[in-house]
C-alpha atoms as one frame of an Amber mdcrd trajectory, in Angstrom:
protein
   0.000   0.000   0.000   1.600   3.587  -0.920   1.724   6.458   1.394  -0.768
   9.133   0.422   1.285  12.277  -0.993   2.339  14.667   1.743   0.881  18.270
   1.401   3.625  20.602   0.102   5.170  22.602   2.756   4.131  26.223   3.665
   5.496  28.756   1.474   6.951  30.353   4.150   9.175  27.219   4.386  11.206
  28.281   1.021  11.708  31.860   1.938  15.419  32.441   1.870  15.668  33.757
   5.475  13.495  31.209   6.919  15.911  28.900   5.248  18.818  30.612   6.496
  17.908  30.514   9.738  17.630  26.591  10.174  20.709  26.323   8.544  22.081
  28.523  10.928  20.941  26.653  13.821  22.495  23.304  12.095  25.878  25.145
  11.601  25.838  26.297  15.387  24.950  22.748  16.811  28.217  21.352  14.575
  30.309  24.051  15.507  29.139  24.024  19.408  29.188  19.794  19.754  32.275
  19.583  17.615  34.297  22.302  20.214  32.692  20.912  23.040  34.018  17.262
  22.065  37.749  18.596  22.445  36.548  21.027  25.864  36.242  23.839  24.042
  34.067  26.907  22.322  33.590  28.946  19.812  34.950  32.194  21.497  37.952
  30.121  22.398  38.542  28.782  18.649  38.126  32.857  17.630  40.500  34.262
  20.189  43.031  31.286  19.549  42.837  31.895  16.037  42.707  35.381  16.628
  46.195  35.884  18.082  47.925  33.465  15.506  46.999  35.795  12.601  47.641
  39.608  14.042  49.764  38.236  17.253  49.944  39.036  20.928  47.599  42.238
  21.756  45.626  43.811  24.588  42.396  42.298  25.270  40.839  45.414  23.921
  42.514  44.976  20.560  41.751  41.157  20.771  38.050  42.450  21.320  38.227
  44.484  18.326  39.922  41.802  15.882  37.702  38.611  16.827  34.322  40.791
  17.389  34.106  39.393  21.104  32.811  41.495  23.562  34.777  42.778  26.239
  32.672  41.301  28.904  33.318  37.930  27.116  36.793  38.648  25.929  37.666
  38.996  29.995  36.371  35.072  30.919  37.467  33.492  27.478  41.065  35.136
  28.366  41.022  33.962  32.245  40.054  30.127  30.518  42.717  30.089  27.780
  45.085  31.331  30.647  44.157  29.089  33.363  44.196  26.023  30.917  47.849
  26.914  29.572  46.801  28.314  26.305  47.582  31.720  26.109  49.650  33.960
  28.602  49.455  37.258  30.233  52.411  39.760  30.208  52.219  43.265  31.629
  52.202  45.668  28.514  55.873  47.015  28.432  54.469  50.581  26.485  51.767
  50.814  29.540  52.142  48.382  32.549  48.596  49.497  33.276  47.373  46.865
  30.547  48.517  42.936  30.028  49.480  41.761  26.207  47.931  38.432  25.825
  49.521  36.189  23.655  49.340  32.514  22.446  51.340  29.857  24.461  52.779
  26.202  22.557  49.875  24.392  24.222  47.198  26.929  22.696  48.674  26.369
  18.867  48.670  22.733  19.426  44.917  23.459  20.843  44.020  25.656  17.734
  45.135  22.769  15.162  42.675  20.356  17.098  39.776  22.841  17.031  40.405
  23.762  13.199  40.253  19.767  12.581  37.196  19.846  14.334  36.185  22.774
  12.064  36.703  20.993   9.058  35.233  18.049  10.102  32.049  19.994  10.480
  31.822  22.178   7.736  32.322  18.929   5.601  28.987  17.251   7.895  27.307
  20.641   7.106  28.134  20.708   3.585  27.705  16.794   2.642  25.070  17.460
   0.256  26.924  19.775  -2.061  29.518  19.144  -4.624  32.950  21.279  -4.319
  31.162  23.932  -6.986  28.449  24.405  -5.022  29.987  24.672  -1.934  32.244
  27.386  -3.014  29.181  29.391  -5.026  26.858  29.023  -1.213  30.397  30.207
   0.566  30.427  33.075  -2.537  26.918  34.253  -1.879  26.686  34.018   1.492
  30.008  35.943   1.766  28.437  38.662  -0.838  24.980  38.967   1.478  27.339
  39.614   4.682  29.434  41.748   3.016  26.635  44.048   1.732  24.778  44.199
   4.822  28.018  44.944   6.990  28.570  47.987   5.140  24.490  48.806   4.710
  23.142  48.245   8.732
């Protein structure tokens, strides 16, 4: 006996920012389960990564760079530091401030989290050949882009 043909879904279920949206929340579960697998999180992936590409910095400046807030940039730095990862040195242009930099441990900690990236873009992705995964990475890039500079 065949099933009786579903309804189609609700055109509100094709609109691109509905659509968006749940992919969104996919990506985040990944992202989150896949960080939280090795103990860590996101903020921690974007500070570690952070100070490899514009090295050691205030925690202001590491603020600015990895768009954490300083209210979050404060307990992501006192975890990285506590765990090893990155270090705290008094500022030698203004001992009023600490340069945060990354430690041995937190590189070897940021190669582990970027294999976890990969490994989850590539489970987020699964469905879509090389092409179209670097046209969705194209346009999605092009929408951000556009609405970064048009608030």
């Amino acid at each position: 006996m065949e099933n009786p043909p579903e309804d189609p879904p609700p055109g509100w279920q094709s609109l691109p920012s509905w659509l968006l949206t749940q992919t969104a929340q996919h990506a985040h579960r990944l992202v989150a389960d896949g960080f939280s697998a090795v103990g860590a999180r996101g903020y921690h992936y974007r500070l570690l990564a952070t100070l490899e590409e514009s090295g050691p910095a205030s925690q202001a400046t590491l603020g600015r760079r990895s768009g954490i807030h300083l209210s979050d940039m404060v307990a992501t730095v006192n975890d990285l530091a506590e765990r090893g990862l990155v270090e705290r040195a008094p500022d030698p242009a203004d001992r009023r401030r600490n340069v945060i930099s990354l430690t041995a441990a937190g590189r070897r900690q940021l190669r582990r989290l970027e294999k976890r990236l990969a490994e989850t873009q590539e489970e987020l992705l699964a469905p879509l050949s090389p092409r179209e995964r670097q046209r969705l990475t194209e346009l999605l890039s092009r929408l951000l882009d556009h609405h970064n500079r048009h608030p």
